[in-house]
N, CA, C and O atoms as a GROMACS GRO file, in nm:
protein
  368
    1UNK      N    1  -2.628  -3.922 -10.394
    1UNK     CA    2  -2.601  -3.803 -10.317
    1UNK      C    3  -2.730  -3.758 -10.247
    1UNK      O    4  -2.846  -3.746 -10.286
    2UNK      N    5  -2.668  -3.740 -10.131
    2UNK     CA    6  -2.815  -3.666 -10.050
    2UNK      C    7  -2.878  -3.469 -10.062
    2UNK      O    8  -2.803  -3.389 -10.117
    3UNK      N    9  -2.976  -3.433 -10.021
    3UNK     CA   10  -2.990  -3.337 -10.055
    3UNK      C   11  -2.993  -3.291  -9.889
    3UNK      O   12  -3.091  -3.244  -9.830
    4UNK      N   13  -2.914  -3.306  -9.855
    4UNK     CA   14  -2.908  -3.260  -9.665
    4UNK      C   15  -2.829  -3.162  -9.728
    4UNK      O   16  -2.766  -3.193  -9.829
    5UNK      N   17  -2.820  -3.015  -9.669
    5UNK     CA   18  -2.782  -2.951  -9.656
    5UNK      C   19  -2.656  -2.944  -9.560
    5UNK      O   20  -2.643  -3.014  -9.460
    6UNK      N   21  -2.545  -2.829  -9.614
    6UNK     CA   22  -2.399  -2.871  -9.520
    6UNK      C   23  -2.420  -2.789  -9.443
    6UNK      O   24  -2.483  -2.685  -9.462
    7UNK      N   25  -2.356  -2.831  -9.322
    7UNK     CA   26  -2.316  -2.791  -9.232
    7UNK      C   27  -2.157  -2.798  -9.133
    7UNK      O   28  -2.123  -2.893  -9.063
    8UNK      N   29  -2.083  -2.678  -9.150
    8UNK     CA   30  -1.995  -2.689  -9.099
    8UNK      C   31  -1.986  -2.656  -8.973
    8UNK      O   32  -2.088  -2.601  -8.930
    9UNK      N   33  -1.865  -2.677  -8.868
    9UNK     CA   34  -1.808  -2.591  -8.773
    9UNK      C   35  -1.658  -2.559  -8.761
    9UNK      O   36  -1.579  -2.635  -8.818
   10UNK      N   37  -1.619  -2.470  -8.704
   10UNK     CA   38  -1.491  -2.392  -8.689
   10UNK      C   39  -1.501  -2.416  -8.516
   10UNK      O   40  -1.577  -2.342  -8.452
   11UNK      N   41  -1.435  -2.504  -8.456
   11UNK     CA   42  -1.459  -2.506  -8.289
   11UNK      C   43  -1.322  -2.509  -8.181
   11UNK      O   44  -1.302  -2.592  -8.093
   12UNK      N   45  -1.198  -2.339  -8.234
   12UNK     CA   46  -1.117  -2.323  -8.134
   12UNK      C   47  -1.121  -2.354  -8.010
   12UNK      O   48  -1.222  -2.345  -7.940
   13UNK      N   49  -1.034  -2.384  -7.982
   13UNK     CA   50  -1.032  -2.371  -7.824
   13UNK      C   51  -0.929  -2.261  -7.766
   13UNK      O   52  -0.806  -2.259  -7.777
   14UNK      N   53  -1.030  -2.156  -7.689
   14UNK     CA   54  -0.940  -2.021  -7.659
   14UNK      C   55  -0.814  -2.049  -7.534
   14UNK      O   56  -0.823  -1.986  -7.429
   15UNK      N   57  -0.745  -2.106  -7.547
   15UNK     CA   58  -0.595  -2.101  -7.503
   15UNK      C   59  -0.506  -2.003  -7.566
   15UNK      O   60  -0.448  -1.952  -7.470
   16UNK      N   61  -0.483  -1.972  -7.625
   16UNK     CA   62  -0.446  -1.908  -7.706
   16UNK      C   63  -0.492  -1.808  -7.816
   16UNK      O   64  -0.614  -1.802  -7.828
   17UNK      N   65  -0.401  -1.707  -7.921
   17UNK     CA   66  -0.421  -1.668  -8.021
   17UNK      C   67  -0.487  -1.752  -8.159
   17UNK      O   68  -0.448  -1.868  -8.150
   18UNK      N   69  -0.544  -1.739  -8.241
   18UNK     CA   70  -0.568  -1.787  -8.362
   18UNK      C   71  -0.393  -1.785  -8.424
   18UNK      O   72  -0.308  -1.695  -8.426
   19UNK      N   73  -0.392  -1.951  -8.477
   19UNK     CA   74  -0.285  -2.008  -8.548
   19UNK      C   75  -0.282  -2.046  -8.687
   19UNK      O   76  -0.370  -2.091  -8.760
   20UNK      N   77  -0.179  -2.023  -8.703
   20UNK     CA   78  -0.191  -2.037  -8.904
   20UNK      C   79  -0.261  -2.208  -8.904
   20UNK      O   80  -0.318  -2.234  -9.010
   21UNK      N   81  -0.262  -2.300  -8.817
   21UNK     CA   82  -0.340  -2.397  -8.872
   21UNK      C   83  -0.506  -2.382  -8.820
   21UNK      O   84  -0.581  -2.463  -8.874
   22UNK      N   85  -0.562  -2.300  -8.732
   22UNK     CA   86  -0.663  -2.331  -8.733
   22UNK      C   87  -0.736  -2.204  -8.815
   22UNK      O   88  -0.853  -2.192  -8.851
   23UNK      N   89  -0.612  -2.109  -8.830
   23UNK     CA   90  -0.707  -2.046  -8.935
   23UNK      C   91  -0.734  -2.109  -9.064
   23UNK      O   92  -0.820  -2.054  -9.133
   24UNK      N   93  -0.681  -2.209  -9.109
   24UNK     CA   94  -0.630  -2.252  -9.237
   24UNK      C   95  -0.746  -2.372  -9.207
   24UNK      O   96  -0.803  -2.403  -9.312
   25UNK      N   97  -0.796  -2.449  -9.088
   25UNK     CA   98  -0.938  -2.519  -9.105
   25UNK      C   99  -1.060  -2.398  -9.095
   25UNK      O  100  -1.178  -2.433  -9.106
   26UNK      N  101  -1.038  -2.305  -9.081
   26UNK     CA  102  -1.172  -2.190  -9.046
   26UNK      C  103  -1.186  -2.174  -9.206
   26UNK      O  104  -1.286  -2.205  -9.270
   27UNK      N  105  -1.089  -2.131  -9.247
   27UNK     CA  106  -1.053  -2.090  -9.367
   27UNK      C  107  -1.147  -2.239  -9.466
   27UNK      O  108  -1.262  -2.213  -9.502
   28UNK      N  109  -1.106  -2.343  -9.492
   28UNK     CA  110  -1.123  -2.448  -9.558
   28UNK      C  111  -1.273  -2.453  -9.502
   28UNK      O  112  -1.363  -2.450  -9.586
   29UNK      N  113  -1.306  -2.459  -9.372
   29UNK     CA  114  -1.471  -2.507  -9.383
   29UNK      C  115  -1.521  -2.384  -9.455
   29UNK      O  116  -1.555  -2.398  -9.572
   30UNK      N  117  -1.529  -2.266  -9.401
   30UNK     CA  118  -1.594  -2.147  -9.426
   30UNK      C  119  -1.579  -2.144  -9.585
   30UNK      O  120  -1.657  -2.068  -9.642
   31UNK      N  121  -1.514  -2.197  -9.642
   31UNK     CA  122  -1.494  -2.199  -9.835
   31UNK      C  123  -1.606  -2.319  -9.869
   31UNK      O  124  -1.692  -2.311  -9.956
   32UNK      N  125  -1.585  -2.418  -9.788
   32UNK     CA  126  -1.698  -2.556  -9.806
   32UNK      C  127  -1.839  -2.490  -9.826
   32UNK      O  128  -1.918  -2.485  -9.920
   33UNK      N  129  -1.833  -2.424  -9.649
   33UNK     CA  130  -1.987  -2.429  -9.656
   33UNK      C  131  -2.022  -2.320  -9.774
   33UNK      O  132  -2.104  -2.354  -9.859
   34UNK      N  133  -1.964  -2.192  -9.780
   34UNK     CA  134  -2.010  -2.105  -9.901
   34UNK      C  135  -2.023  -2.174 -10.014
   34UNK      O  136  -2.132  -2.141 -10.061
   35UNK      N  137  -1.968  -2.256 -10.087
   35UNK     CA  138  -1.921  -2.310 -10.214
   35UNK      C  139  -2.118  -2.381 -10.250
   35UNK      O  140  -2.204  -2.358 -10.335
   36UNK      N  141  -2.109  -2.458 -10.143
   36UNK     CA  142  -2.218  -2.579 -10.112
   36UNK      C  143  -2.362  -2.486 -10.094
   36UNK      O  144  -2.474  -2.522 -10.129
   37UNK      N  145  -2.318  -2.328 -10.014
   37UNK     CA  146  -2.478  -2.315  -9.975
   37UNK      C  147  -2.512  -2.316  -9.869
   37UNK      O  148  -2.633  -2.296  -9.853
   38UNK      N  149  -2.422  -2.342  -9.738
   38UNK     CA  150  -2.431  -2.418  -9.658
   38UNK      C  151  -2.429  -2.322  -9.533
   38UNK      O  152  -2.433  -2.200  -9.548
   39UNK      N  153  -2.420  -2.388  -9.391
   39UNK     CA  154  -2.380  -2.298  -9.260
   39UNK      C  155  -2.266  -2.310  -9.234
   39UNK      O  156  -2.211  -2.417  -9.259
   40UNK      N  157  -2.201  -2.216  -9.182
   40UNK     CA  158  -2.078  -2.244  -9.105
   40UNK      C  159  -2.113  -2.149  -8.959
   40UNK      O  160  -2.170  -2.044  -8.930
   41UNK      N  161  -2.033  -2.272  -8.884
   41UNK     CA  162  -2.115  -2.263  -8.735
   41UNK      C  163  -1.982  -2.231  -8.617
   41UNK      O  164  -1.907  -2.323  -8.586
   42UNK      N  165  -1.968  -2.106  -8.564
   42UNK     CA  166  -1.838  -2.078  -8.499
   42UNK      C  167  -1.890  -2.135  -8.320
   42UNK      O  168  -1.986  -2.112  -8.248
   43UNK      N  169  -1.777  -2.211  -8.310
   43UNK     CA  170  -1.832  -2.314  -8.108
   43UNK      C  171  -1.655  -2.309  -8.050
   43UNK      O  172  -1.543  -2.356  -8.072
   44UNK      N  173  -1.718  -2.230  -7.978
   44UNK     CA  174  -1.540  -2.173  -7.913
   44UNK      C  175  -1.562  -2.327  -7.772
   44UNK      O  176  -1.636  -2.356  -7.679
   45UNK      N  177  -1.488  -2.361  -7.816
   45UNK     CA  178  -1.459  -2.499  -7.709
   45UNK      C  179  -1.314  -2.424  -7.550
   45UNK      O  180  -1.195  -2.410  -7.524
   46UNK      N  181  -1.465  -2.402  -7.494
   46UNK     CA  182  -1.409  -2.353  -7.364
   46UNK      C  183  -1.405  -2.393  -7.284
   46UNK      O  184  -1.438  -2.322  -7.189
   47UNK      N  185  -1.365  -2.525  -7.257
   47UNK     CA  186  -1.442  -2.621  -7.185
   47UNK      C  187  -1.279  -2.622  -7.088
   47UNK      O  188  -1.302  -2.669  -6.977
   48UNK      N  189  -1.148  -2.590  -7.103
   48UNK     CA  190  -1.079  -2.616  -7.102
   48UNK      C  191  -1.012  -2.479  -6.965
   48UNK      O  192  -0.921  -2.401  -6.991
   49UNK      N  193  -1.080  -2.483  -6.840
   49UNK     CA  194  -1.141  -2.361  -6.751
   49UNK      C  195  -0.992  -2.277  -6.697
   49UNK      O  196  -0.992  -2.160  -6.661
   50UNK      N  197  -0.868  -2.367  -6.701
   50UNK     CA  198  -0.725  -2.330  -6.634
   50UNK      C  199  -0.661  -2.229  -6.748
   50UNK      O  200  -0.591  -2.131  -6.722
   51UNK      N  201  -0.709  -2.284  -6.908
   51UNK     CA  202  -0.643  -2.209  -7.021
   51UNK      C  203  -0.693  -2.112  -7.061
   51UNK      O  204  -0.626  -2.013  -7.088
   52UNK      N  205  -0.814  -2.117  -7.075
   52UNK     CA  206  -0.956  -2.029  -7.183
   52UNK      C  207  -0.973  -1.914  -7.089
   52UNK      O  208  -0.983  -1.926  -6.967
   53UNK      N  209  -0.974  -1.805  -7.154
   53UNK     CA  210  -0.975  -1.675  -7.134
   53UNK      C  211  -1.058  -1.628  -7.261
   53UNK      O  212  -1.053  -1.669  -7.377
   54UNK      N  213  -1.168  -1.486  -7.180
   54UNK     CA  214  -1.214  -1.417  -7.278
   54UNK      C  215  -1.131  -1.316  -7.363
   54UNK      O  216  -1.172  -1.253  -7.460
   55UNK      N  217  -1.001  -1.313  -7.306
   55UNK     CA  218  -0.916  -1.270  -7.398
   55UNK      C  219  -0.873  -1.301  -7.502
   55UNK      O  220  -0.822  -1.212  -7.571
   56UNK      N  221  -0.876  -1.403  -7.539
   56UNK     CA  222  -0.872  -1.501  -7.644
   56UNK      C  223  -0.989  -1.544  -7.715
   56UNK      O  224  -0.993  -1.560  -7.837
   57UNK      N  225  -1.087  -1.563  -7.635
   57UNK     CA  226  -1.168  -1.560  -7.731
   57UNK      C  227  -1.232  -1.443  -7.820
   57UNK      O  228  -1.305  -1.452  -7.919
   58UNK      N  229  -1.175  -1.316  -7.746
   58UNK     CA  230  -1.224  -1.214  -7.825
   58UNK      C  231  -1.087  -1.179  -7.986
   58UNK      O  232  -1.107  -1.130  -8.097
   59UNK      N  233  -0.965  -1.231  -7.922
   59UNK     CA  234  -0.873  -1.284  -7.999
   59UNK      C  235  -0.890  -1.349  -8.136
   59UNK      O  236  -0.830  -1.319  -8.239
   60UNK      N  237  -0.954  -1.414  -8.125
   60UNK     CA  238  -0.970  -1.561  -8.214
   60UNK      C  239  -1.099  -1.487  -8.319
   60UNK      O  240  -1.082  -1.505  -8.439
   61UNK      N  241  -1.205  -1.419  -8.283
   61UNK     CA  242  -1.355  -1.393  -8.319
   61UNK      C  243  -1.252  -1.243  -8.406
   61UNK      O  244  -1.278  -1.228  -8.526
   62UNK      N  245  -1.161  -1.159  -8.353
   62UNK     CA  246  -1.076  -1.073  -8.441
   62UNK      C  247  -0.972  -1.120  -8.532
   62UNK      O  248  -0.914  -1.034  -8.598
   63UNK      N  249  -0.948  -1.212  -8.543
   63UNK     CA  250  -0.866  -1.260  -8.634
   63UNK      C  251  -0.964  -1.307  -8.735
   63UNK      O  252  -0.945  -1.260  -8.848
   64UNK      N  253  -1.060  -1.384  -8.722
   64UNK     CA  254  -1.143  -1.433  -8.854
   64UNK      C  255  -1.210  -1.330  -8.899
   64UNK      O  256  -1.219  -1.315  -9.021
   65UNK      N  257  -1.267  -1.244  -8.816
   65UNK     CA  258  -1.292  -1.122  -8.896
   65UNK      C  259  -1.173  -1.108  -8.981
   65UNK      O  260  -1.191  -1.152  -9.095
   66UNK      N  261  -1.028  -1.046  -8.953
   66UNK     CA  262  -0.919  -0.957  -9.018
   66UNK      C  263  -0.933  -1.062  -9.159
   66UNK      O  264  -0.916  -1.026  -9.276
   67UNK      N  265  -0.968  -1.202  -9.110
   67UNK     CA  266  -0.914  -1.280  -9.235
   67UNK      C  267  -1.035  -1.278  -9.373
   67UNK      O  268  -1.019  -1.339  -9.478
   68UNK      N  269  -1.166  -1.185  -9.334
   68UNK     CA  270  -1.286  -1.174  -9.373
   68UNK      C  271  -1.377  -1.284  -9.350
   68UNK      O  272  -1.484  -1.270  -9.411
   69UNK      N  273  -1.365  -1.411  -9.266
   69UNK     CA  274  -1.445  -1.488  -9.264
   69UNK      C  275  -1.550  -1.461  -9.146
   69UNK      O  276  -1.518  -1.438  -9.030
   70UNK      N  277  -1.706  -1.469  -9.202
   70UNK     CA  278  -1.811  -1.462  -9.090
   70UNK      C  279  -1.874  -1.568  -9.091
   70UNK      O  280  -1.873  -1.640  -9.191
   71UNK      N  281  -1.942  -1.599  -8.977
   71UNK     CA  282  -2.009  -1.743  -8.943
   71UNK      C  283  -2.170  -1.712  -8.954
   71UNK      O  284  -2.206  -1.595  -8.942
   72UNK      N  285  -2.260  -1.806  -8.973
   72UNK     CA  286  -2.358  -1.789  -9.002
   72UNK      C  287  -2.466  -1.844  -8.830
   72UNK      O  288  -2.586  -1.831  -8.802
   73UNK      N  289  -2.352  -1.900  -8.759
   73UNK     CA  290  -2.445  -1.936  -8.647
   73UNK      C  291  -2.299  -1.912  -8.516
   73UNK      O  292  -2.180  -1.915  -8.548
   74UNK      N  293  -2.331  -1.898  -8.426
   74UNK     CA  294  -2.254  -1.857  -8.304
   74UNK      C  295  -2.207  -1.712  -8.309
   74UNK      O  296  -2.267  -1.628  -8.378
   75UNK      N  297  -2.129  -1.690  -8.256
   75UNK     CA  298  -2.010  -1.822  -8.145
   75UNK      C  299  -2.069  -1.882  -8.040
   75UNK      O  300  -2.095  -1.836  -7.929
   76UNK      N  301  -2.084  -1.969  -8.078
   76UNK     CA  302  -2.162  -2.082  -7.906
   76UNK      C  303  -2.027  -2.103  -7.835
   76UNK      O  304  -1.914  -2.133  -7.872
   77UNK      N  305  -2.097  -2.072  -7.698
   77UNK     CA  306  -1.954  -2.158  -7.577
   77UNK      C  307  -1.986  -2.227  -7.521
   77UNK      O  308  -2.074  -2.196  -7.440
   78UNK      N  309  -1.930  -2.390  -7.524
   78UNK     CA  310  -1.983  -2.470  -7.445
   78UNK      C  311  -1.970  -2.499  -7.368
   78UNK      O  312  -1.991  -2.616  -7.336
   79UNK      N  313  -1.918  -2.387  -7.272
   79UNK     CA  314  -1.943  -2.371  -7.091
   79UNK      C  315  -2.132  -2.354  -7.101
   79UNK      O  316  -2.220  -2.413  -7.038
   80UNK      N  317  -2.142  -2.250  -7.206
   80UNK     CA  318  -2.287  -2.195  -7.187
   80UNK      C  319  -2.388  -2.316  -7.229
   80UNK      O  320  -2.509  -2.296  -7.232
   81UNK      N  321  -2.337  -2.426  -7.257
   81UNK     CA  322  -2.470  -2.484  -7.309
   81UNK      C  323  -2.449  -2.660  -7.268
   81UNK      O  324  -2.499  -2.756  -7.329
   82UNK      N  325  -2.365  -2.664  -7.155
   82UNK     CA  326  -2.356  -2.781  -7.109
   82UNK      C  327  -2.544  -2.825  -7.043
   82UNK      O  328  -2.552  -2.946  -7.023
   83UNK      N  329  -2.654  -2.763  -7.016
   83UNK     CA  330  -2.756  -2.840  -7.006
   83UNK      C  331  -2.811  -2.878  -7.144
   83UNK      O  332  -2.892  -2.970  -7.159
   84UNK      N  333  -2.781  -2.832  -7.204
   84UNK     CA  334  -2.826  -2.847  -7.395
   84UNK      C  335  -2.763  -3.013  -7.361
   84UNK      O  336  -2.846  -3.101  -7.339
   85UNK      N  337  -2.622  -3.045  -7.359
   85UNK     CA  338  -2.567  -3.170  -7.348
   85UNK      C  339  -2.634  -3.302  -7.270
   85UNK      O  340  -2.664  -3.416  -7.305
   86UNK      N  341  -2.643  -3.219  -7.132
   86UNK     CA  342  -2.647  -3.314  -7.069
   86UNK      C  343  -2.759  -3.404  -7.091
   86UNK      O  344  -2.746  -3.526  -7.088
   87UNK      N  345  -2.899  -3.331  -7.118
   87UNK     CA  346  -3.031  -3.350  -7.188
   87UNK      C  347  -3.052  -3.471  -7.241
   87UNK      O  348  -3.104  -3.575  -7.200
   88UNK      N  349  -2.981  -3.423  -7.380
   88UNK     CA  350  -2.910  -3.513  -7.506
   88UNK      C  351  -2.855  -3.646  -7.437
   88UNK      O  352  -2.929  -3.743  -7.425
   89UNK      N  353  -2.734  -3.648  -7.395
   89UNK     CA  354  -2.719  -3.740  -7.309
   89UNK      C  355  -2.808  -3.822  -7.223
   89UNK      O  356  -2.790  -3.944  -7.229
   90UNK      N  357  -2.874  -3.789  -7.166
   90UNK     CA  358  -2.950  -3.859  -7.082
   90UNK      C  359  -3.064  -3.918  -7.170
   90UNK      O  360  -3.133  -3.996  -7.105
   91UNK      N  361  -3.101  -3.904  -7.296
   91UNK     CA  362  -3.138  -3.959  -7.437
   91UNK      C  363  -3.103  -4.065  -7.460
   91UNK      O  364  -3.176  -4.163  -7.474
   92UNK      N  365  -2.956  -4.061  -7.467
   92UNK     CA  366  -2.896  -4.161  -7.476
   92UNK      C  367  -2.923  -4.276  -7.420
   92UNK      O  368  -2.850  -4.373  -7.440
   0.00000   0.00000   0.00000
């Protein structure tokens, strides 16, 4: 076993409301990473420009609250951090 530290993410995509299944993976990482010690990392995948609304994403960020879960890093949107990517990529 390694001693890397965990790291999760929770990474909706705001089309919509929060759904009993992705609360139920928010739910399951956010139990991981606490259990372990770990981060849990909220990345609203907005990439998706015809569906994604800040209505929803303010949606989604109120529901995990209601459900008591908080994230230890974000909410990153990765509209906002496509030069972070491309960078990386060009690494590649």
């Amino acid at each position: 076993m390694t001693d890397t530290p965990v790291r999760v993410r929770f990474a909706p995509s705001p089309t919509g409301h929060l759904h009993i299944g992705g609360a139920r993976t928010a739910l399951f990482n956010w139990l991981f990473a606490r259990n372990k010690k770990g981060v849990f990392i909220l990345r609203i995948e907005d990439t998706d420009n015809s569906r994604s609304t800040k209505e929803y994403i303010e949606a989604i960020i109120d529901g995990m609250k209601w459900l008591g879960l908080d994230w230890d890093e974000g909410p990153f949107r990765q509209t906002e951090r496509f030069d972070i990517y491309r960078a990386y990529g060009e690494k590649l």
